[in-house]
LOVEXTI-862029 format. One line per 3 residues: number of its first residue (from 1); their letters; for each residue x, y, z of N, C-alpha, C. Coordinates in steps of 0.05 Angstrom, whole numbers, plus 32768, in hexadecimal, padded with zeros to 4 digits. Example, Ala and Ser with C-alpha at 12.3 -4.5 7.8 and 13.67 -1.06 7.14 Angstrom:
<atoms>
1 = as = 8108,7F8E,809C,80F6,7FA6,809C,8108,7FBE,809C | 8101,7FD3,808E,8111,7FEB,808F,8102,8001,809D;
</atoms>
This chain:
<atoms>
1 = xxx = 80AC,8012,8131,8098,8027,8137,80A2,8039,814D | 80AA,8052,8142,80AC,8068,8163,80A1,805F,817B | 80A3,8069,818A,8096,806E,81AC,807B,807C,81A6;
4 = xxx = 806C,8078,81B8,8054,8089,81B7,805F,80A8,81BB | 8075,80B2,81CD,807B,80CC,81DA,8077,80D5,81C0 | 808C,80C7,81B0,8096,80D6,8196,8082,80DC,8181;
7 = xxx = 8074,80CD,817D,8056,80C9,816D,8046,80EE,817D | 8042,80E5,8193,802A,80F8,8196,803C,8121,81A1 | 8060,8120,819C,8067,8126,81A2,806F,813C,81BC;
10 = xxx = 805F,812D,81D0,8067,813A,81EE,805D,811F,81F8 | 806C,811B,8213,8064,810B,8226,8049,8111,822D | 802E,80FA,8232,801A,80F5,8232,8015,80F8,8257;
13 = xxx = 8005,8113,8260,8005,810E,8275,7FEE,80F4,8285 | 7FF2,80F3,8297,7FDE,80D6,82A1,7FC8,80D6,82A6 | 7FBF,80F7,82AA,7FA0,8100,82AD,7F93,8101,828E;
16 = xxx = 7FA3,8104,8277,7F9C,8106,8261,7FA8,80F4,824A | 7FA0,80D2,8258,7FA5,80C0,823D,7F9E,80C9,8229 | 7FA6,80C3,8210,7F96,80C1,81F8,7F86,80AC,81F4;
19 = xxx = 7F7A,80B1,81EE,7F5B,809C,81E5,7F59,8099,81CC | 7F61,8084,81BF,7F59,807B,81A2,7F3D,8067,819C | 7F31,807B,818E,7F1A,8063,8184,7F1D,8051,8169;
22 = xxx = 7F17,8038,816B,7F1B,802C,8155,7EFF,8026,814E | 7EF6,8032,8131,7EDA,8032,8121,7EDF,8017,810C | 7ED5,7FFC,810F,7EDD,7FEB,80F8,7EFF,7FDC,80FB;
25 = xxx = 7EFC,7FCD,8116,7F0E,7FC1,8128,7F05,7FA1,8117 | 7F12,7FA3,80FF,7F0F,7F82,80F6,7F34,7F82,80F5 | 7F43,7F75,80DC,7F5A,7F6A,80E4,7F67,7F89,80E3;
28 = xxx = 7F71,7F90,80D7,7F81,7FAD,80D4,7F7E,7FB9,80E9 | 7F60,7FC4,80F4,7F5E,7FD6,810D,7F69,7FBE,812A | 7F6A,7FAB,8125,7F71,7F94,8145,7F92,7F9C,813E;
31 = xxx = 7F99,7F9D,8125,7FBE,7F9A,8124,7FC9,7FB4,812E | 7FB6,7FC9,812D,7FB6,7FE7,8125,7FBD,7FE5,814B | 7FA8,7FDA,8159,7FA3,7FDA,8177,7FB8,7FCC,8183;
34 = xxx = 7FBB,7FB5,817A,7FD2,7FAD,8182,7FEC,7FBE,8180 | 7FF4,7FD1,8171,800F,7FDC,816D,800B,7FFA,8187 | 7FEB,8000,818B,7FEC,8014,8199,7FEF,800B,81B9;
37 = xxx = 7FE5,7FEC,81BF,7FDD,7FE5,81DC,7FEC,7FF5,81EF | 7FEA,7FF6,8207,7FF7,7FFD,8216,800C,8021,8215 | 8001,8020,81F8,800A,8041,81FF,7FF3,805A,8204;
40 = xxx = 7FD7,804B,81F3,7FBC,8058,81FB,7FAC,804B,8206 | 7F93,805E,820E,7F78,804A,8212,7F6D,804B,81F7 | 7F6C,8033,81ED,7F5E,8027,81D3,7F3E,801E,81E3;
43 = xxx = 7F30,8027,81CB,7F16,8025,81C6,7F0B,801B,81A8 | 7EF6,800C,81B0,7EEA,7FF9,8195,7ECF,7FFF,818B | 7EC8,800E,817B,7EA9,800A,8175,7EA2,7FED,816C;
46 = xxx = 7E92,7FDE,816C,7E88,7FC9,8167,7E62,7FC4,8164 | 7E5B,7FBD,8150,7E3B,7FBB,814B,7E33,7F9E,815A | 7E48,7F8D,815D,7E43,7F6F,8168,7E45,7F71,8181;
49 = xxx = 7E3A,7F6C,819C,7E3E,7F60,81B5,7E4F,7F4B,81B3 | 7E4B,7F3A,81A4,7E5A,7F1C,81A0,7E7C,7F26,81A8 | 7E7E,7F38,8198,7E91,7F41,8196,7EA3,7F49,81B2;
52 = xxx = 7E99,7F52,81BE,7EA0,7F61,81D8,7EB5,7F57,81DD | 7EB3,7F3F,81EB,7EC7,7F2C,81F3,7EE7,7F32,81EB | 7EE9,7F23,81D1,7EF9,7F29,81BA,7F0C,7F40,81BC;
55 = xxx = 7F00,7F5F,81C3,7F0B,7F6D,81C6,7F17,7F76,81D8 | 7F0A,7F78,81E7,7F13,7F7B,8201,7F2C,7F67,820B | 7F2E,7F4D,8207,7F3A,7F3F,81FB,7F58,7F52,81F6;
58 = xxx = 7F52,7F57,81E7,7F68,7F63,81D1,7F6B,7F82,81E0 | 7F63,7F85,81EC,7F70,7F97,8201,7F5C,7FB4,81FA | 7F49,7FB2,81ED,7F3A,7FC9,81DD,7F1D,7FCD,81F8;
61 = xxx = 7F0F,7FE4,81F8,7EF9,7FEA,8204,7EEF,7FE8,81F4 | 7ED6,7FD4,81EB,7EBF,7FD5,81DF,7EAA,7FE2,81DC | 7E98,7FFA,81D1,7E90,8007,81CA,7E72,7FFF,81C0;
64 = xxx = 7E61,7FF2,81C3,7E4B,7FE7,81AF,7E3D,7FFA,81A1 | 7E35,8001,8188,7E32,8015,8178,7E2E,800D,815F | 7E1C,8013,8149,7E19,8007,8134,7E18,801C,8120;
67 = xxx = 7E2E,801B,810C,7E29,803C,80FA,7E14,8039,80E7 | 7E03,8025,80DE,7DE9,8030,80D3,7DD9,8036,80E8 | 7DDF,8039,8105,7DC9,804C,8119,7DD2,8064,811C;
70 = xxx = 7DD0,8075,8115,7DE3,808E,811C,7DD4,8093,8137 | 7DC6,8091,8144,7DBA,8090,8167,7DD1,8087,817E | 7DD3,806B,816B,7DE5,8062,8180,7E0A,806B,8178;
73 = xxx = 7E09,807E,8171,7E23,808A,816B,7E25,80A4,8183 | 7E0F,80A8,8187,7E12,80BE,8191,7E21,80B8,81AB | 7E2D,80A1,81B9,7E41,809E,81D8,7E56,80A1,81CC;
76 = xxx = 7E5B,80A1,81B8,7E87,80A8,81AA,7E84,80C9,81A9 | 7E79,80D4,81B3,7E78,80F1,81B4,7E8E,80F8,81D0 | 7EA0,8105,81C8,7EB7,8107,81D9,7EC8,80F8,81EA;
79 = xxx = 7EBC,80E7,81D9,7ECE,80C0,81E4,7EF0,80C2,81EC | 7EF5,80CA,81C7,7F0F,80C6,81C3,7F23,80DE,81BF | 7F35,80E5,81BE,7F4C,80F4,81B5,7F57,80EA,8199;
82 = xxx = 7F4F,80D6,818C,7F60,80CA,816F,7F4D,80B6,8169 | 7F42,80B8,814F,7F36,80A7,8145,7F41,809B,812A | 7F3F,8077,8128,7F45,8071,8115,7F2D,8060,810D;
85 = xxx = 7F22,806B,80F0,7F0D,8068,80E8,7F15,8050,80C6 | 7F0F,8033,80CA,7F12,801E,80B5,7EF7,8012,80B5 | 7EE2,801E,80BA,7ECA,8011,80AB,7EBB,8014,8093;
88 = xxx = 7EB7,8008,8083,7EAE,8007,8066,7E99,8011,8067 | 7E96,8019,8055,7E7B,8028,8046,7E62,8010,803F | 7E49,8014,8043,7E37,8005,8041,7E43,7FF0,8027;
91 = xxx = 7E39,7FE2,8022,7E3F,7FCA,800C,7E2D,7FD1,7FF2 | 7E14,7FDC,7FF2,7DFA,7FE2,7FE5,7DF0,7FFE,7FE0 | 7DE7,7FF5,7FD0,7DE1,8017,7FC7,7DCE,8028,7FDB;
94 = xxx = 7DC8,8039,7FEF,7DAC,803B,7FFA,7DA1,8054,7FF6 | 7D8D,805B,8000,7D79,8072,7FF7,7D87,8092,7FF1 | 7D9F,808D,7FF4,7DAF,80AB,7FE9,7DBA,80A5,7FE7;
97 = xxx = 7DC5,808E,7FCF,7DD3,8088,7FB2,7DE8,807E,7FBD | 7E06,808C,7FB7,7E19,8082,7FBA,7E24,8099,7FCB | 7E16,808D,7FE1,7E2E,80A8,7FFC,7E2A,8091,8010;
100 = xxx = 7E3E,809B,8020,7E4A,8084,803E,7E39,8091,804F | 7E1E,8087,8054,7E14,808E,8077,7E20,808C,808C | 7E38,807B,808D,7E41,8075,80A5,7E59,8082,80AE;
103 = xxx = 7E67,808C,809E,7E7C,809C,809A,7E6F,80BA,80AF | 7E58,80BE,8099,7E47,80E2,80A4,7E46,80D9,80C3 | 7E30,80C5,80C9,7E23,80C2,80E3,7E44,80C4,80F6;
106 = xxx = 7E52,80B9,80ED,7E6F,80B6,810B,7E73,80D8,8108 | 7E7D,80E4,80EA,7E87,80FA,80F2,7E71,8110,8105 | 7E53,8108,80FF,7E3C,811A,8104,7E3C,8113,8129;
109 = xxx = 7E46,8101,8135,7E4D,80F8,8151,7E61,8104,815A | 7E78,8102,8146,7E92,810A,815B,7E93,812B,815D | 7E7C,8135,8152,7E7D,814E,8152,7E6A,8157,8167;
112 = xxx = 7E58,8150,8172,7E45,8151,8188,7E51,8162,81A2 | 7E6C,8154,81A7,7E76,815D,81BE,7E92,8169,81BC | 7EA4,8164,81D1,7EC4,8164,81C4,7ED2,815C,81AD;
115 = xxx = 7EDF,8169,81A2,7EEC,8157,8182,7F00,8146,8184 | 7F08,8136,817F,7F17,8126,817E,7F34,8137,8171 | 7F4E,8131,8178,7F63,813D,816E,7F60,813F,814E;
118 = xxx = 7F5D,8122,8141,7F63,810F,812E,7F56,80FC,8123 | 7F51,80F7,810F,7F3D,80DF,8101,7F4E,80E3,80F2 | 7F5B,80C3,80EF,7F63,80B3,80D4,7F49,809C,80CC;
121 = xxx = 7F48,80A5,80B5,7F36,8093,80A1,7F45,8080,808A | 7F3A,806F,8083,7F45,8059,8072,7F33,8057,8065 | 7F41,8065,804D,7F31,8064,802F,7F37,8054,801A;
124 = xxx = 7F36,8058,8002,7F3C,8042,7FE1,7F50,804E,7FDB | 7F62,8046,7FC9,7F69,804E,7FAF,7F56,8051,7F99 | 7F42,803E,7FA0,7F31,803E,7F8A,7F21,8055,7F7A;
127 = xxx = 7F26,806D,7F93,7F18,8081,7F92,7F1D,808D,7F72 | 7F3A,8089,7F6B,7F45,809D,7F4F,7F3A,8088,7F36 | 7F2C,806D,7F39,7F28,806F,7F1F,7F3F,805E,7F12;
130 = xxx = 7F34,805C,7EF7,7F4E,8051,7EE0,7F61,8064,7EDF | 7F7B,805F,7EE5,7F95,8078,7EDF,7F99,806D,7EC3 | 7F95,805B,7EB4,7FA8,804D,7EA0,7FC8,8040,7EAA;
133 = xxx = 7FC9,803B,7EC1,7FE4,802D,7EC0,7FF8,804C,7ED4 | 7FEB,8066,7ED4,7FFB,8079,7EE1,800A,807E,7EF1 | 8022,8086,7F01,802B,8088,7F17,801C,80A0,7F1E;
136 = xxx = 8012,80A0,7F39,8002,80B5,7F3D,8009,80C2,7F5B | 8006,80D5,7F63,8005,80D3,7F81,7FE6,80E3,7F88 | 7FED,80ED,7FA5,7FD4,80FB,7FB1,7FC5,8113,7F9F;
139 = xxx = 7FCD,811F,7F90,7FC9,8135,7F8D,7FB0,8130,7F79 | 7FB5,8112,7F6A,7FA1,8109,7F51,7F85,810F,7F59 | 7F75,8119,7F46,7F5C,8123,7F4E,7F47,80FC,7F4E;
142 = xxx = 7F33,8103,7F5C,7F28,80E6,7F62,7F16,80E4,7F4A | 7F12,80CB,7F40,7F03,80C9,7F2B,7EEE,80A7,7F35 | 7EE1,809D,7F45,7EDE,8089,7F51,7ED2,8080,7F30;
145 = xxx = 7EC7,8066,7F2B,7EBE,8059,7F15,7EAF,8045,7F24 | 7EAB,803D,7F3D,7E99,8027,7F46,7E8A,803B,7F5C | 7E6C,8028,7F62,7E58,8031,7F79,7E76,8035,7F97;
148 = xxx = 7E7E,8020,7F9A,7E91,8020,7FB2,7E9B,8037,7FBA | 7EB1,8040,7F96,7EC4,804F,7F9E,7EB5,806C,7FA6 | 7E9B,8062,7F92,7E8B,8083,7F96,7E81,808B,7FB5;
151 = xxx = 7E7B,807A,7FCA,7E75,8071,7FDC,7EA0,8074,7FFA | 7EA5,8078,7FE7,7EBB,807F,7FF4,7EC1,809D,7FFB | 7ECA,80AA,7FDB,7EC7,80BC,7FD8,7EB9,80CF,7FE5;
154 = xxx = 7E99,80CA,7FE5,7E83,80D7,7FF6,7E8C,80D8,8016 | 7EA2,80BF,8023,7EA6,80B2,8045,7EBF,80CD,803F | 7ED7,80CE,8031,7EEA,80E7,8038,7EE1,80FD,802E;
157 = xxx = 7EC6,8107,8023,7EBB,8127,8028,7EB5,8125,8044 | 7EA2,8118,8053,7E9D,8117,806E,7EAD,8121,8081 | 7ED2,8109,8082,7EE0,8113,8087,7EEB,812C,808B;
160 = xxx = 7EEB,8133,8072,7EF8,814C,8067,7EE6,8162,807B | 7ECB,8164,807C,7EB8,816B,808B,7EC1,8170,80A5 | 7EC3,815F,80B4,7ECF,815B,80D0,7EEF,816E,80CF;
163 = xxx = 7EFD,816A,80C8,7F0F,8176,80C1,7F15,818F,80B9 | 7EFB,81A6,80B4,7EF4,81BB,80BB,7EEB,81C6,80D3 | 7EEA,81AC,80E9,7EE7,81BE,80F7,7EFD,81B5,8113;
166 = xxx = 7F13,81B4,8102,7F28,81B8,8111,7F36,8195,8117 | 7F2B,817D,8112,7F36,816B,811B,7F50,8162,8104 | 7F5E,8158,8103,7F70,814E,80EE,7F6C,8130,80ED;
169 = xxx = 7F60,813C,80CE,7F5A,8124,80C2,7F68,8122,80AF | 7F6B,8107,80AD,7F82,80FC,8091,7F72,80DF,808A | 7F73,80E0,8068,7F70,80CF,805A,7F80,80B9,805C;
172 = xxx = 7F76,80A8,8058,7F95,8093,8050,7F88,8076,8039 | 7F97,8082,8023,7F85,806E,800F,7F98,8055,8004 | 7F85,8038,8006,7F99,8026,800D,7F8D,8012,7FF1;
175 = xxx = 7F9C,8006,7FE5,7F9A,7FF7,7FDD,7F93,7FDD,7FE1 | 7F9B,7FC0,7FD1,7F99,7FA6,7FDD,7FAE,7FA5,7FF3 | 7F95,7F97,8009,7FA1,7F8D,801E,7FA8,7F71,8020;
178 = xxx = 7FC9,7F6C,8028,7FC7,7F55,8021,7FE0,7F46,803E | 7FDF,7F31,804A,7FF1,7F2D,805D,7FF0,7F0C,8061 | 7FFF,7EF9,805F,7FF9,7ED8,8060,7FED,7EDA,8080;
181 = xxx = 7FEB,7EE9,8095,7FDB,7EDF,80A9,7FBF,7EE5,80AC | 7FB0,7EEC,8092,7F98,7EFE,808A,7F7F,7EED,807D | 7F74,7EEF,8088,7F59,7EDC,807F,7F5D,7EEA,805E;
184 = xxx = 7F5B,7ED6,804C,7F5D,7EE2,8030,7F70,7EF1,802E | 7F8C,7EF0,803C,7FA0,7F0B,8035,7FB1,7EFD,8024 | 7FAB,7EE3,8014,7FC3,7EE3,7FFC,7FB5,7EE1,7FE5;
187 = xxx = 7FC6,7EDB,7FCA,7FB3,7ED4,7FB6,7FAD,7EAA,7FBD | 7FBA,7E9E,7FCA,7FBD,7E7E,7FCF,7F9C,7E76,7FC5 | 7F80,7E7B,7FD2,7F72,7E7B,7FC7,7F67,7E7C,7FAD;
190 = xxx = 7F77,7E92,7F98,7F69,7E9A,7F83,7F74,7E7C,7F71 | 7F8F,7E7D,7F81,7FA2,7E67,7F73,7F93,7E4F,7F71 | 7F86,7E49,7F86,7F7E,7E2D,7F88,7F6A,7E2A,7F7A;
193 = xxx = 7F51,7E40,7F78,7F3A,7E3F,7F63,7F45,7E43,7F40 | 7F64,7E4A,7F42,7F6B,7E4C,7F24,7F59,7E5C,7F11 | 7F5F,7E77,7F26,7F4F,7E8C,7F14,7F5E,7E9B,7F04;
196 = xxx = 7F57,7E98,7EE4,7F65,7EA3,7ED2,7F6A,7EC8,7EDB | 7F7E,7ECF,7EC8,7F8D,7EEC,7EC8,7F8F,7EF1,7EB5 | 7F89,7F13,7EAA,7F8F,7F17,7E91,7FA5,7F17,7E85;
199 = xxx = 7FB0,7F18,7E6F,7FC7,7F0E,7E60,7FDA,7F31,7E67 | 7FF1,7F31,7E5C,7FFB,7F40,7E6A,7FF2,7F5E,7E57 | 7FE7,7F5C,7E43,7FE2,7F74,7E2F,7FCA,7F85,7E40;
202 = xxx = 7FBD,7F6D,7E40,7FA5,7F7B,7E52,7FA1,7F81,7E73 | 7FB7,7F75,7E75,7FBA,7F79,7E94,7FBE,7F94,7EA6 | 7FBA,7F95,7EBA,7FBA,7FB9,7ECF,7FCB,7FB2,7EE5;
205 = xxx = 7FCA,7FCE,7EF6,7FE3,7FC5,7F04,7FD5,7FC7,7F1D | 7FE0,7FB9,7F2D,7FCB,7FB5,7F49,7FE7,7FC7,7F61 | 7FDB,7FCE,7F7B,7FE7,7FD7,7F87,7FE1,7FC6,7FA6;
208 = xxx = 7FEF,7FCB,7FB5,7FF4,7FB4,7FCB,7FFE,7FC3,7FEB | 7FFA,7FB3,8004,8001,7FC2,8019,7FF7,7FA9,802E | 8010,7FA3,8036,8015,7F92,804D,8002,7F99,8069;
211 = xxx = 7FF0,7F81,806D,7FDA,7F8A,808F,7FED,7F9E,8096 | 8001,7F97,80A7,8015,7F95,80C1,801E,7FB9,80BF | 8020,7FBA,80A6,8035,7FE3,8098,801C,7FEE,8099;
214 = xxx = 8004,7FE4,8091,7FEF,7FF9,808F,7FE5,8000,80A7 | 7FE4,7FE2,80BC,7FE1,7FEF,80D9,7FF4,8009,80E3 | 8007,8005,80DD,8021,8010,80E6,8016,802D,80DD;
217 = xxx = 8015,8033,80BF,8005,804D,80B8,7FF0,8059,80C2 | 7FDF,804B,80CD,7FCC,804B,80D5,7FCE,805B,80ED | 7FE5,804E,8101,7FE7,8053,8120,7FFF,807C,8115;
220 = xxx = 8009,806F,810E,8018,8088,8102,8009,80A5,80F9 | 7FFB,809A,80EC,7FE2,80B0,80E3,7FD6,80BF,80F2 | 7FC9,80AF,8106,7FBA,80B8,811E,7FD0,80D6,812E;
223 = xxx = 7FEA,80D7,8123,7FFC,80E2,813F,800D,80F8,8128 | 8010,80F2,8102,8016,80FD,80FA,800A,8105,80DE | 8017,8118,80D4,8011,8121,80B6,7FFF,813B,80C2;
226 = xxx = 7FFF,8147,80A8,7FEF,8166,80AA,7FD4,815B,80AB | 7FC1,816D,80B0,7FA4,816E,80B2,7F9B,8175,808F | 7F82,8165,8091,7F78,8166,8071,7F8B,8151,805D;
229 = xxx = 7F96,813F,806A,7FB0,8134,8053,7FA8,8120,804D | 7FAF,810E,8033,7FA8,80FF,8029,7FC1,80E9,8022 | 7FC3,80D7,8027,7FDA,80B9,8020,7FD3,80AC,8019;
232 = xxx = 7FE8,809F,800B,7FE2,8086,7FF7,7FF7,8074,800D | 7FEF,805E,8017,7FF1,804B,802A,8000,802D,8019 | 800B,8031,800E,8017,801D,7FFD,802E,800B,8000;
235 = xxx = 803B,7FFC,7FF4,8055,7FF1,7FF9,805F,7FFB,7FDC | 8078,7FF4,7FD6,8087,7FFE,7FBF,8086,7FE4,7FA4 | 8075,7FD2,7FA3,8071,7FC4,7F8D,8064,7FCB,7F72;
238 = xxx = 806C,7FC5,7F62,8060,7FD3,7F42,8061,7FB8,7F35 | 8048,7FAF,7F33,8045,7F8F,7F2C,8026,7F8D,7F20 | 8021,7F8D,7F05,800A,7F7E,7F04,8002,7F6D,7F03;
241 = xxx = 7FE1,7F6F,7F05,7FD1,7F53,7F1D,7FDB,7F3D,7F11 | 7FDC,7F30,7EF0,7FEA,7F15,7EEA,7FFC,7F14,7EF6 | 8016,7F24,7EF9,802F,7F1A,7F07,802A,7F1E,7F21;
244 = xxx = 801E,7F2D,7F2E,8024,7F2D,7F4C,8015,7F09,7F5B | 7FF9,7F03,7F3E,7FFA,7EE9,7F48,800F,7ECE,7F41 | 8017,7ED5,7F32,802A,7EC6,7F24,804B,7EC3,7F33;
247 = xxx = 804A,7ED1,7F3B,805E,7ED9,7F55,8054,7EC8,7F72 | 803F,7EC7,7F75,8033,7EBD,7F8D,8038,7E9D,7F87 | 802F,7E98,7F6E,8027,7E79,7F65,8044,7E6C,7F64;
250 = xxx = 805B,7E74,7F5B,8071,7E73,7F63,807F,7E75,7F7B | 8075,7E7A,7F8C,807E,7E89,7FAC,8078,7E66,7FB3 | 8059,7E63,7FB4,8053,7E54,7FB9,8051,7E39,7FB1;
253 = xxx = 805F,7E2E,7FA0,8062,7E1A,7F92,804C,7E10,7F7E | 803A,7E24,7F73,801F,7E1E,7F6B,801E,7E22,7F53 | 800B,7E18,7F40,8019,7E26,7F1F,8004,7E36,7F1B;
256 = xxx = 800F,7E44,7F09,800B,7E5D,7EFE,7FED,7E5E,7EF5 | 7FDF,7E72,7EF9,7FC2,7E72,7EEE,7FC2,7E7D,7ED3 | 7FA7,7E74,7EC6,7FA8,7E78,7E99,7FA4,7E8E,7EA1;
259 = xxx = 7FB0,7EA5,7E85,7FAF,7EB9,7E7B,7F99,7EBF,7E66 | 7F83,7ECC,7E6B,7F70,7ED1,7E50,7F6B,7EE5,7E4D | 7F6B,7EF1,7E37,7F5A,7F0E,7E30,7F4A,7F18,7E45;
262 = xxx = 7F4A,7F34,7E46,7F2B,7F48,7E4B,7F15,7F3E,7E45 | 7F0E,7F37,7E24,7EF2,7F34,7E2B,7EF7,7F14,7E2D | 7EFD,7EFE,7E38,7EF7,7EE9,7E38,7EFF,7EF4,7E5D;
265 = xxx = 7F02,7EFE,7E68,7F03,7F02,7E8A,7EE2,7F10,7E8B | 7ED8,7F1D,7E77,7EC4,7F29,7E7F,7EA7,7F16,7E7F | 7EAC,7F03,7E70,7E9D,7EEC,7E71,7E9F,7ED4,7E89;
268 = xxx = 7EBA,7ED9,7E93,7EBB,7EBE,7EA3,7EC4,7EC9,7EC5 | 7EC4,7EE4,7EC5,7EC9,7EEE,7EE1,7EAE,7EF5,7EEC | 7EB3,7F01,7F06,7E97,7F0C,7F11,7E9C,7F2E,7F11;
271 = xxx = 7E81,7F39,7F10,7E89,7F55,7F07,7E94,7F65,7F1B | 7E9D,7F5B,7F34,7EB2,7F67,7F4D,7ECF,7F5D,7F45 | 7ECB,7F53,7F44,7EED,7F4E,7F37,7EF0,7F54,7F20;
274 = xxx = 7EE0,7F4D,7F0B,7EEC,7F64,7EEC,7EF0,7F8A,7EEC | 7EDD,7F98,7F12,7EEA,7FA9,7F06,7F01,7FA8,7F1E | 7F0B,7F99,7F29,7F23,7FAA,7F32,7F3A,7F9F,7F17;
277 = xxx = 7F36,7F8B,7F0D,7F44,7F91,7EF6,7F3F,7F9C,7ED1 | 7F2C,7FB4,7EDE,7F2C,7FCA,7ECC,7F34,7FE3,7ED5 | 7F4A,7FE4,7EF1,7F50,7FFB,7EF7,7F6F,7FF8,7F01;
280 = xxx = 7F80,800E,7EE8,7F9E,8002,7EF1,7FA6,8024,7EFB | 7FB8,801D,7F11,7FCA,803D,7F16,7FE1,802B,7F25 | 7FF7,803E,7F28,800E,803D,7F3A,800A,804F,7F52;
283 = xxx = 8015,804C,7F68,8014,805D,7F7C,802A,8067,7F8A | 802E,8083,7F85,8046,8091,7F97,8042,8094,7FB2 | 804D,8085,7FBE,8048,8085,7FDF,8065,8093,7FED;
286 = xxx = 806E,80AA,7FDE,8084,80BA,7FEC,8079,80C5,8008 | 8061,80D0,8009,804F,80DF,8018,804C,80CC,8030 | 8048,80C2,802B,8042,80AD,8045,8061,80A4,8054;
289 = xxx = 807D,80A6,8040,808E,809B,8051,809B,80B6,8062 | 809C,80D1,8048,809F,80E1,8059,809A,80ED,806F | 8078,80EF,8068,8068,80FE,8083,805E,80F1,8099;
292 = xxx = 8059,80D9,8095,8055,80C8,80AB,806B,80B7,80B0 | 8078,80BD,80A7,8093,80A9,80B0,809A,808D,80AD | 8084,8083,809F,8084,8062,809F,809B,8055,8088;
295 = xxx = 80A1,8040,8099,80B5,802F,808E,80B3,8015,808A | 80A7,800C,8073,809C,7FF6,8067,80AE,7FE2,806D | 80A0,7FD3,8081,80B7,7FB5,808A,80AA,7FA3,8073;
298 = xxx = 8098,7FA6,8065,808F,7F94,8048,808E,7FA8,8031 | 80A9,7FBC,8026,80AD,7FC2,8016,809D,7FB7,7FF2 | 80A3,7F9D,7FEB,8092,7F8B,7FD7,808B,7F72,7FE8;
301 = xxx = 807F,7F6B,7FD6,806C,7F54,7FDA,807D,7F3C,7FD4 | 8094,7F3A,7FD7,80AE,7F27,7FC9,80B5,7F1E,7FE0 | 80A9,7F2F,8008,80B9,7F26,801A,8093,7F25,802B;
304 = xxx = 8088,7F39,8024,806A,7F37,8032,805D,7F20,8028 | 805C,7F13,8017,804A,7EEF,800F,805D,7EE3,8024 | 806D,7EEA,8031,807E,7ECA,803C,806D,7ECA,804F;
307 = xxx = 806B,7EB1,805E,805A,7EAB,8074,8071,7EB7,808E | 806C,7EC0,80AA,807A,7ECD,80BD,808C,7EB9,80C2 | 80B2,7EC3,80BE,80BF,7EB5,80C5,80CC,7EA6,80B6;
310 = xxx = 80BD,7EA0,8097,80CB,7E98,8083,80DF,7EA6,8079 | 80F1,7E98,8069,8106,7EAE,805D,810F,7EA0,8042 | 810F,7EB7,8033,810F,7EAF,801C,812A,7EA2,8005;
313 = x = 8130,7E97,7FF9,814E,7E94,7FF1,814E,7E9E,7FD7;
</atoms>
């Protein structure tokens, strides 16, 4: 990772730290903090008190703030100089359909007072929809097919919003997150419940991105790329979901999970997991290595499944 000098490119005078807020400080935004410690003042929104501790802890200023209150949003009003924004979009549908309240309420705050340099947001891939299998990059127009992705989509107009009026904002749309030090970051689980995969005719291609590189993008983001820009946050694997688990189950000495048809998955899956495998694309993540600079220390998932420290033969 550069130096901070180099990131924010001038030496940072001492009357004028940068102030990063972290909106949705679960694992990614703590890895994200960790890579910045000690070069900014990091800041945490958090809806839990419980929480406090924890962060602070971790070297972060805790913030208490809850984004379904947009009231209590209103103290991040000229808080920060860089905001990195990873909180999810409501889970449910609510009284204005499929748009992100919480997304609006932060940008409708940070606009109250001073602007922030920068807001990086962490969005889907999901946003584009079925490609059929496509290599695609940024430019693909969004086509969401689930409440979620629609609910995404709606969180980077917001953005985009903010970003008129002068802050630089950048997208960054990420795929499966996946890291062996990650609550749920491998498939080892799916392995152990021996959850079937579709056969390879019917199969899609899944896309992938190591915790540890996306923080890295993440922190990168905040300091680079044009204003209004959009990335695909990816690693360089082209593997669908049967093999990338089938790969795992092998990694791990585990056997291989059954292969069945579409409609015999549509009968025996739950309807959150049949559609992410009703939606296949490839992802060109040139954009992201050029403009932000990042350099995938988990290139594939052939060295990111190993547990830290393993090595492979």
């Amino acid at each position: 990772m550069p130096s901070f000098n180099s990131l924010s490119g001038s030496r940072p005078s001492r009357f004028r730290r940068e102030r990063v807020l972290v909106v949705g400080c679960g694992d990614v935004g703590l890895r994200a903090a960790r890579a910045l410690r000690g070069r900014v003042r990091l800041l945490a929104l958090t809806s839990s008190p419980d929480r406090v501790p924890a962060l602070r802890q971790a070297g972060l200023t805790p913030i208490v703030g809850d984004l379904d209150i947009p009231a209590s949003l209103r103290r991040l009003s000229g808080l920060a100089t860089r905001v990195l924004h990873l909180a999810a979009p409501p889970r449910t549908e609510g009284p204005r359909g499929w748009r992100d309240p919480r997304t609006l309420g932060l940008v409708r705050a940070l606009r109250l007072r001073s602007l922030p340099g920068a807001l990086v947001y962490g969005s889907t891939t999901g946003v584009y929809g079925d490609c059929g299998g496509a290599r695609i990059d940024e430019t693909r127009a969004v086509r969401p097919g689930t409440p979620r992705a629609h609910r995404r989509v709606d969180a980077e107009r917001a953005v985009r919003w903010l970003g008129r009026s002068g802050v630089a904002t950048r997208i960054l749309r990420i795929p499966g997150i996946y890291a062996p030090d990650r609550e749920g970051g491998t498939p080892r689980e799916r392995l152990n419940k021996g959850t079937p995969v579709l056969r390879a005719e019917d199969d899609v291609y899944t896309s992938h991105i190591h915790a540890d590189d996306l923080a890295r993008a993440c922190v990168s983001a905040l300091f680079r790329g044009g204003p209004q820009r959009m990335f695909h946050v990816s690693d360089d694997t082209e593997l669908k979901i049967g093999d990338y688990i089938d790969f795992a189950a092998d990694l791990y000495g585990m056997p291989r999970p059954p292969r069945i048809t579409r409609e015999e998955a549509k009968a025996r899956l739950p309807l959150l997991q049949m559609s992410f495998m009703s939606e296949s694309r490839r992802l060109d993540n040139t954009r992201m290595k050029r403009e932000l600079r990042v350099r995938l220390r988990h290139p594939t998932v052939v060295t990111g499944l190993l547990p830290p420290g393993a090595c492979r033969e």
